[in-house]
C-alpha positions in Angstrom: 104.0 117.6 111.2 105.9 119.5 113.7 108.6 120.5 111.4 106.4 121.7 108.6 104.2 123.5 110.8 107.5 125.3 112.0 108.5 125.9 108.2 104.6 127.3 108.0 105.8 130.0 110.8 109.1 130.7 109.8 108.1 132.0 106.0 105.0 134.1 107.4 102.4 131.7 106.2 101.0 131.2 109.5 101.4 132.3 113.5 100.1 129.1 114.9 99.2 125.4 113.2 97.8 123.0 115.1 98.8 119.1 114.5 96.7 116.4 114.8 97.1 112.6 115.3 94.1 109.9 115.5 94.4 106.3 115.1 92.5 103.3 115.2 94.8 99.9 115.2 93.9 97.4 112.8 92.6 94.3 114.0 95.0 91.1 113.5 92.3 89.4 113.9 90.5 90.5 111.0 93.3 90.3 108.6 95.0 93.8 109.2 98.1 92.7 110.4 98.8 90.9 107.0 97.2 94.1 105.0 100.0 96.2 106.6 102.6 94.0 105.9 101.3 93.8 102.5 101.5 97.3 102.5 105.4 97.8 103.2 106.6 94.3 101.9 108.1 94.1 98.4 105.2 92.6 95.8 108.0 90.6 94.2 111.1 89.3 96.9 108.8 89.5 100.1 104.8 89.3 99.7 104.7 86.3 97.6 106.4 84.0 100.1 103.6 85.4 103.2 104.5 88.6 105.3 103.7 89.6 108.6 105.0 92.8 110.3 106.6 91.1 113.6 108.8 88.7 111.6 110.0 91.4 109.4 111.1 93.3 112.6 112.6 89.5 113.4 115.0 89.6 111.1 116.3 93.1 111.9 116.3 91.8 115.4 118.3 88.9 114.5 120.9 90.9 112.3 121.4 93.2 115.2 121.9 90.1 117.6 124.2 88.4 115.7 126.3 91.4 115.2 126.3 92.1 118.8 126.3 89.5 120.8 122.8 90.5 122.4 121.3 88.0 124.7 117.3 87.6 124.8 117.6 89.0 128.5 118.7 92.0 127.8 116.7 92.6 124.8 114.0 91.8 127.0 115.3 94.3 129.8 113.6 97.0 127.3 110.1 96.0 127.7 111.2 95.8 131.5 112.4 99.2 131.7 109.2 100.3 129.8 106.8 99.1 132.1 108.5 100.8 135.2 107.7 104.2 133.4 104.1 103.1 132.5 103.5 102.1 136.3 104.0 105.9 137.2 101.9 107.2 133.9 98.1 107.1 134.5 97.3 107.4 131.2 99.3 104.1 130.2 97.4 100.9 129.3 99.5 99.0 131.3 99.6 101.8 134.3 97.5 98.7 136.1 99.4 95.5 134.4 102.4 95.8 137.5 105.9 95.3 137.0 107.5 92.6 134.9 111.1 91.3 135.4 113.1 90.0 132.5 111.6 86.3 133.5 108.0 87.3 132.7 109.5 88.9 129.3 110.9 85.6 128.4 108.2 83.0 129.9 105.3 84.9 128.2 104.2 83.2 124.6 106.8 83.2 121.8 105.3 85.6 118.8 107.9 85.3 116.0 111.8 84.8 117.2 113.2 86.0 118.3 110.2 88.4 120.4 107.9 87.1 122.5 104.3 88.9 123.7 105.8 91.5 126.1 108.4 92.1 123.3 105.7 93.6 121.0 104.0 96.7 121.0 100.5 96.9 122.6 97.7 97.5 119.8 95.4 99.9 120.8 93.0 103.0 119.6 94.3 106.9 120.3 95.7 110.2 119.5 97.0 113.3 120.8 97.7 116.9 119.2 100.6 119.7 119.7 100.2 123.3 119.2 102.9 125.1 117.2 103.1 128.8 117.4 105.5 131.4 117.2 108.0 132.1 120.2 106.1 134.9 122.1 102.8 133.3 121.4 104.3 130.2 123.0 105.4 132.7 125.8 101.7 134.5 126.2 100.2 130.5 126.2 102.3 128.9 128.3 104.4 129.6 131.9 107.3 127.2 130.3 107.2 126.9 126.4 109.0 123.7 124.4 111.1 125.5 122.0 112.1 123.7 118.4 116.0 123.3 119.0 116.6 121.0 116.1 115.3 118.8 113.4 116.4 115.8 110.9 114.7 113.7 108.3 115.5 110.9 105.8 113.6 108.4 103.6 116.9 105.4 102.6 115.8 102.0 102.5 112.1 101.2 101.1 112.0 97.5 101.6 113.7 94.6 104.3 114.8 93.1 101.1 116.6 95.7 100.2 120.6 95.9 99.9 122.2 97.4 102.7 122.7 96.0 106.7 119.1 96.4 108.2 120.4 97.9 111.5 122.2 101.0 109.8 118.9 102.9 109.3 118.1 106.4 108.3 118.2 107.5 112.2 122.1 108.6 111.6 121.3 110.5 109.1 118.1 112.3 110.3 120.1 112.2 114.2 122.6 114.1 112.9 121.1 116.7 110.9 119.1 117.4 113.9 121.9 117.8 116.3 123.7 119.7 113.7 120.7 121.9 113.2 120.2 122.4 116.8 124.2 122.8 118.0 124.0 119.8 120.0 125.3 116.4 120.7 123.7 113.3 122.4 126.0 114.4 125.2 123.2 117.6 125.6 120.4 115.2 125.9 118.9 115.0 129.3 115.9 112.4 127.9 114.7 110.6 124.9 111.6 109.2 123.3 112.5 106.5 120.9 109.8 104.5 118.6 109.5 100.9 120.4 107.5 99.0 118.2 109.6 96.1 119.6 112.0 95.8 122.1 114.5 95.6 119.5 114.0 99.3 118.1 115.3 101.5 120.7 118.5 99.2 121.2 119.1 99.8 117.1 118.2 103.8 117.9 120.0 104.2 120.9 123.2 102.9 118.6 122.0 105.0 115.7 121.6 108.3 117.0 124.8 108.0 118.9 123.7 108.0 122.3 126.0 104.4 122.7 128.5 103.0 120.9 128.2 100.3 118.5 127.1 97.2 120.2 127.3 98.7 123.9 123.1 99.5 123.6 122.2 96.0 125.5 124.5 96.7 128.3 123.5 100.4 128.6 120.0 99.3 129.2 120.5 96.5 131.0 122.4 99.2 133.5 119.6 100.6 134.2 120.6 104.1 132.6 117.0 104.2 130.8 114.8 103.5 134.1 113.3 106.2 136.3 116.3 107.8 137.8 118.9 106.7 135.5 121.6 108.5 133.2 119.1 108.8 130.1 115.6 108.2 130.7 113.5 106.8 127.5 110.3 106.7 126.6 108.8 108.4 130.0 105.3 107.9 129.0 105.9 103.9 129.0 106.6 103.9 125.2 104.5 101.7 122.6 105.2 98.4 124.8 103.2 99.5 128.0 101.4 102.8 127.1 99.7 102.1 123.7 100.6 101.7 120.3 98.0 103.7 118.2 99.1 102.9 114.4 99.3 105.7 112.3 99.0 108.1 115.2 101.3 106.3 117.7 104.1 109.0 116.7 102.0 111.4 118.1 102.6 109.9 121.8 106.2 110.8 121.6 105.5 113.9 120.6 103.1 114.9 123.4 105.1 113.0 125.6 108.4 115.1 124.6 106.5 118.2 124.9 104.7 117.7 128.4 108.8 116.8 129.8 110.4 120.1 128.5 106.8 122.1 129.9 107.1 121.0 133.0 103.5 119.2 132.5 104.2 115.5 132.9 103.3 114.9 136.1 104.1 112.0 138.2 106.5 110.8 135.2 108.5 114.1 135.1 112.4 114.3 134.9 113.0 117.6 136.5 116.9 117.7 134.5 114.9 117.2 131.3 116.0 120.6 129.6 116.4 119.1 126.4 114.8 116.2 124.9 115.2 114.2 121.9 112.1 112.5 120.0 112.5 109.9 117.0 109.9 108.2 114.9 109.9 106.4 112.0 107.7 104.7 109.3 107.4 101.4 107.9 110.0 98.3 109.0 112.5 101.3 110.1 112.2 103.0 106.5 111.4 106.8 106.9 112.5 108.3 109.9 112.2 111.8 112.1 114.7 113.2 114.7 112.9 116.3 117.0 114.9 117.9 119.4 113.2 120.6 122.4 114.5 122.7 124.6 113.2 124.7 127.5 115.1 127.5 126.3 115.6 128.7 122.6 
């Protein structure tokens, strides 16, 4: 939404578009979990056999683990390193669910291997909006602006039964056509907000986009480079894991999140060196994906 609206502004068609995102989680209870799945299996190689979105992610996960070596406990040091952001967030849902070590990550209920409960996303109802406007209308609006450095998109792989390694998604390609776009390398980036619809995803992103080498994600984590203080903060806001996953609209909350960093506006979760910013989403079982980069200069 954010780089359309931009391409609104650039060609004259507009001076200011505002983007909108509301969602309302299905219910797993009520069948929505297997009407998604439905939704993004194939009808012919995946639906037949039963699907379910948090096995799908499984066997990403697994690929990714058996490529690298990855133990559960530092998979599992994602979801801890979420929470620790969420604690300082009032808005999170689990702002007043305390800290978890990587023991309560792996004691709580096995979902689908290899995730258990505080491996997964936390369903919930939401949605946020940004304001896009040209540069001095951002200026007159706002004391610090977030300026559009860079952008990168990419729709690969439609289906997990698809040919092709599960864990080389369309982030390297939609990463580096927005670092390209913007002049920058992950080297630039002060913070980024990855999609953590598992604890799996931002390991796979973090690898992707080129913020760590190929299988050095776990470690880099486990470090604690992504926590509150450390070398690249992610997911500020206490990503989908411990602030809220909102279905459609859950790629909103990076957004927003991204946005209140580079303006100065996140309160008690703000990283004062966070002068550029990287946000990625993506659609589906890792399908379609979207690489934003901001600065707090143009």
């Amino acid at each position: 939404m954010v780089n359309r609206a931009a391409s609104a502004i650039r060609t004259g068609r507009a001076n200011a578009v505002l983007c909108i995102g509301a969602g309302k989680f299905t219910k797993l209870s009520k069948g929505g979990g297997e009407m998604m799945a439905r939704f993004l299996g194939d009808p012919s190689l995946e639906v037949p056999y039963g699907i379910w979105i948090p096995p799908l992610y499984g066997l990403l996960a697994s690929e990714f683990i058996a490529d690298h070596g990855v133990s559960a406990v530092e998979m599992a040091r994602v979801a801890v390193s979420a929470r620790k952001w969420a604690l300082l967030n009032p808005s999170a849902r689990m702002h007043h669910g305390g800290a978890i070590g990587v023991g309560d990550v792996l004691s709580s209920r096995m979902v689908t291997s290899p995730f258990h409960d505080l491996d997964c996303s936390l369903p919930s109802d939401g949605g946020g909006a940004v304001l896009v406007t040209r540069a001095e209308l951002g200026r007159k609006w706002a004391p610090q602006p977030a300026y559009i450095l860079g952008y990168g998109e990419a729709h690969l792989r439609g289906r997990v039964s698809d040919p092709g390694k599960l864990t080389e998604t369309g982030a390297k390609v939609s990463g580096a056509e927005a670092f390209r776009s913007a002049s920058l390398t992950p080297k630039d980036i002060d913070v980024a907000q990855l999609y953590d619809a598992f604890s799996i995803t931002p390991l796979v992103l973090l690898e992707n986009l080129g913020f760590c080498e190929p299988g050095s994600a776990a470690r880099f984590v486990q470090s604690g480079a992504t926590d509150p203080g450390g070398q690249l903060p992610v997911n500020t806001y206490g990503g989908l894991l411990s602030f809220g996953h909102t279905g459609d609209a859950s790629g909103m909350s990076l957004v927003t999140a991204g946005a209140l960093q580079v303006m100065r506006c996140a309160g008690p979760t703000q990283v004062d060196s966070a002068e550029r910013l990287l946000m990625h989403g993506y659609g589906g079982i890792m399908y379609d994906h979207a690489t934003l980069i901001l600065g707090r200069e143009p």
